[in-house]
N, C-alpha and C positions, 0 to 999 in steps of 0.2 A: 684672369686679367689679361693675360697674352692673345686669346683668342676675342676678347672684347676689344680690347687696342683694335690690335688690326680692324675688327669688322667695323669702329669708326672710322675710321680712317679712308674706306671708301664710300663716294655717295649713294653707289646703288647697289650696294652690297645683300646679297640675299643669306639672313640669319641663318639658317638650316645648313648654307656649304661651310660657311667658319664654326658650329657648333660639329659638325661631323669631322671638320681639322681639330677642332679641341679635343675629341674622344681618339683621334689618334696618335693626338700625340702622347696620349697613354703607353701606346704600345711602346714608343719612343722611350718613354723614361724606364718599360720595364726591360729595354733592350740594355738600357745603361745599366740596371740592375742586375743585368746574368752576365755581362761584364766584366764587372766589379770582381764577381764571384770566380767567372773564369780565369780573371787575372791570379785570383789566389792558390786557384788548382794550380796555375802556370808555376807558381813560387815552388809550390811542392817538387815539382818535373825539376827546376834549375836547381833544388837543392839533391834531392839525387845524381842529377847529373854533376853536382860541384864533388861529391861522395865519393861519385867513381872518375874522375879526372884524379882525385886525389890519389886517389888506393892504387891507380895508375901510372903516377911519377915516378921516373927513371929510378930516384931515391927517397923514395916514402918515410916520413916520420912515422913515430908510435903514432901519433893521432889521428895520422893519415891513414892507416892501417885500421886503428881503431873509433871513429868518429864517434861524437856524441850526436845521436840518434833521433833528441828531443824533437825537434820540428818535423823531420820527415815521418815521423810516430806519432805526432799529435792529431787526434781521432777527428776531430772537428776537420782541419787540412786536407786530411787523408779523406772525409768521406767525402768534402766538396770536390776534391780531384778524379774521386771514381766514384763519382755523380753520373748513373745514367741517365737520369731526366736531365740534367744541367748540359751535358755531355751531346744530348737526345738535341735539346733546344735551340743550343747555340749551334748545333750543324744546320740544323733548319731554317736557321735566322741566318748564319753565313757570319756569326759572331768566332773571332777569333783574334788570337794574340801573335800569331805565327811571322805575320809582318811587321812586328815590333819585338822582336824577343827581345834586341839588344838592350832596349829598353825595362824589358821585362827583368834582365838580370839587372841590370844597372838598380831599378829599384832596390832587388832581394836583395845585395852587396850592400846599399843603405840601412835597407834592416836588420842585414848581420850587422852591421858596426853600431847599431843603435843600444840604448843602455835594455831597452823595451825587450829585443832579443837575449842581452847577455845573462837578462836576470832569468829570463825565463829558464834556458838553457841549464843555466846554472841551481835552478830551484830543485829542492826532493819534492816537491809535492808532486802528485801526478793525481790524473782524475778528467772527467769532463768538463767540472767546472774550471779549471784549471786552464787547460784548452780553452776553452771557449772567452774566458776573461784576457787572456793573451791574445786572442784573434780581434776581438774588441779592441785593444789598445793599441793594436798593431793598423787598425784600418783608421783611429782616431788621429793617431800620434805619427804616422809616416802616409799617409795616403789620402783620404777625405781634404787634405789643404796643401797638397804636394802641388807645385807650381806647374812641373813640366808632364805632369799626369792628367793636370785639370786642363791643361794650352791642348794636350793631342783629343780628350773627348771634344773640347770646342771645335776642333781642326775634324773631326769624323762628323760632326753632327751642330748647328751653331745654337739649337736649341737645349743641349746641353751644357751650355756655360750655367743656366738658369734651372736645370733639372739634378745637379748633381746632390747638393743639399735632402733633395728628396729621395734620392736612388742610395746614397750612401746611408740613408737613417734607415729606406729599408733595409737595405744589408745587413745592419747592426740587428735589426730587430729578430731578422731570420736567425744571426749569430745566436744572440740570450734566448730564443726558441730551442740551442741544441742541447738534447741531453742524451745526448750517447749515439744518435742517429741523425744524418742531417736531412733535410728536407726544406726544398723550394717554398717560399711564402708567398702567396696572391700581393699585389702592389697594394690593392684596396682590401680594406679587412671585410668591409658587407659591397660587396662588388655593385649590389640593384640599389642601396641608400645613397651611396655614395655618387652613383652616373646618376642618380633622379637632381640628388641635390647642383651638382655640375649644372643637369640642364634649368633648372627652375632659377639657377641665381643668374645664369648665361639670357634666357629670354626675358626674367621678370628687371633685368638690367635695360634690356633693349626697351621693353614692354613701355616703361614706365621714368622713360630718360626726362621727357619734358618736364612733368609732374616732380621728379628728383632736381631738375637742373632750377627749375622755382623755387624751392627750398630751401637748393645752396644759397643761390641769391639774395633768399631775404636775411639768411641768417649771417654773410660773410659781408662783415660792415667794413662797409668803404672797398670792396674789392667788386670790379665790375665781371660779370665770367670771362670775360675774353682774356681777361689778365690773370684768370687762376691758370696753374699749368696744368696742361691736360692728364694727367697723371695723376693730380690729386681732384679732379671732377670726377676721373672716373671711376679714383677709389671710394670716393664719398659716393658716386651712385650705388657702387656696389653694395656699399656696408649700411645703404637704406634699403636696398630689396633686401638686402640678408635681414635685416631685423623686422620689415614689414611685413613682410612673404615667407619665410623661412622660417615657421614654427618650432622649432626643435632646437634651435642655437641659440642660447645666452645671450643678452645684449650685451652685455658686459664683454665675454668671447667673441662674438662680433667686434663692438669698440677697440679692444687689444689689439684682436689679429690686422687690423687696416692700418693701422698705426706705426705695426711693427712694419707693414709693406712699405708704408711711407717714407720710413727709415731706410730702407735698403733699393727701392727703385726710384724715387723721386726728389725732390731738393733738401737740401739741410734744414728749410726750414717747413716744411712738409709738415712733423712731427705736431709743431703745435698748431699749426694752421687746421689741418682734419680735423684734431682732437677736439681744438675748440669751436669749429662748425659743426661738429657729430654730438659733442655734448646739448648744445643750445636746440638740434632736431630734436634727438631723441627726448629731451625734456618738454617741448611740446608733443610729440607725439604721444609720450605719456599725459600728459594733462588732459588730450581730446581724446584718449582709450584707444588709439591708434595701433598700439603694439598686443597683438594675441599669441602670446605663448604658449603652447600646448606638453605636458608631459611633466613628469615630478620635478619640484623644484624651480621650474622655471616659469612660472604665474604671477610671480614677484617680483621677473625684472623689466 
């Protein structure tokens, strides 16, 4: 969608340089991904260092003395931090937390006060699942909608105000992957289905704008296109090459997913406006055998 905007937006815009920016900014969203991760290594590092400030006070308490270990022991934590691919990656990308530590404790001080931590701390359970469901709740519940975590990636990068949603679901996903070992996950799970579908939805959008922008028009009564916003033309072009051209996706899953974009990029009243121009295409398209879905289950819709 991002790389589509733009490439309207200029008149002599050549397809091939904004679809080679849309494939990089892949790289982008997986930089916010190891990130993400390094920021948790970092937690690890400030809670030992919080261990030994402590056992180091002039007048140490028992607890000081003796601390509960829980977090700095938890397996999950512990492998993300001596992570040497992660370790390996983020030196090579130049990804680091080193210029924000203050930041970096300020969060972990949030997390110790948090109930998410005390319980944890406080539980007999131990195990990987255990870990892992508390790293989970820990990236849900204090970090993925942390205001002044989400303001500095916008401030490094401004294409991540828009990529975070996706970088922090990978995270999670790599999290419920761990079971006793931790290990980096690919951004895309079929890396060749997934950049074929990118480029087929990216040209057959370009391809095929005039022939979509007829469509809208005859179906969107009483609306001329100069007065639809551009945001919901362009998601209505997309979500006609997705279901024309795009064999393999559900119309239905098509319908949903442009809908819910509606919702989050474009006007309040987006929602029903698409809905009901996509419904009224796609019911012709179906009536003239327009739509060929290929693969189980999906010849039905």
């Amino acid at each position: 969608m991002q790389a589509l905007y733009a490439y309207f937006q200029h008149e002599k815009a050549v397809p091939a340089h904004f679809e080679k920016e849309m494939y990089k900014s892949l790289d982008k969203i997986y930089d916010l991904y190891l990130s993400i991760l390094a920021l948790i290594g970092d937690f690890h590092h400030v809670a030992l260092m919080i261990v030994d400030e402590n056992r180091n006070k002039r007048l140490p308490g028992k607890e000081d003395l003796n601390p509960n270990m829980r977090f700095v022991e938890n397996s999950l934590v512990k492998g993300i931090a001596e992570s040497k691919e992660l370790t390996g990656l983020c030196e090579r990308k130049k990804i680091s937390w080193q210029n924000d530590f203050d930041l970096v404790r300020k969060l972990f001080n949030d997390i110790r006060a948090g109930e998410t931590y005390k319980n944890y701390m406080a539980s007999q359970i131990t195990g990987p699942e255990n870990d892992r469901n508390f790293v989970v709740e820990l990236i849900t519940a204090h970090l993925s909608e942390n205001e002044v975590l989400l303001s500095l990636f916008e401030d490094k990068n401004i294409h991540w105000a828009d990529d975070t949603f996706v970088a922090f679901n990978s995270v999670i996903r790599t999290v419920e992957e761990f079971k006793g070992q931790f290990n980096l996950q690919p951004l895309l799970k079929d890396e060749k289905d997934d950049l074929d579908f990118m480029g087929e939805l990216f040209n057959k959008t370009i391809l095929y704008k005039g022939q979509f922008d007829e469509m809208i028009d005859k179906h969107a009564s009483n609306w001329e296109l100069e007065r639809i916003a551009n945001m919901d033309m362009l998601l209505m072009e997309m979500a006609i090459a997705e279901i024309m051209y795009l064999p393999n996706v559900p119309v239905k899953a098509s319908l949903n997913e442009y809908i819910d974009i509606s919702k989050e990029y474009s006007t309040p009243n987006s929602k029903v406006f698409v809905n009901g121009v996509l419904d009224k295409i796609i019911a012709e398209l179906k009536q003239g055998n327009r739509i060929n879905k290929t693969g189980r289950g999906l010849k039905e819709n």
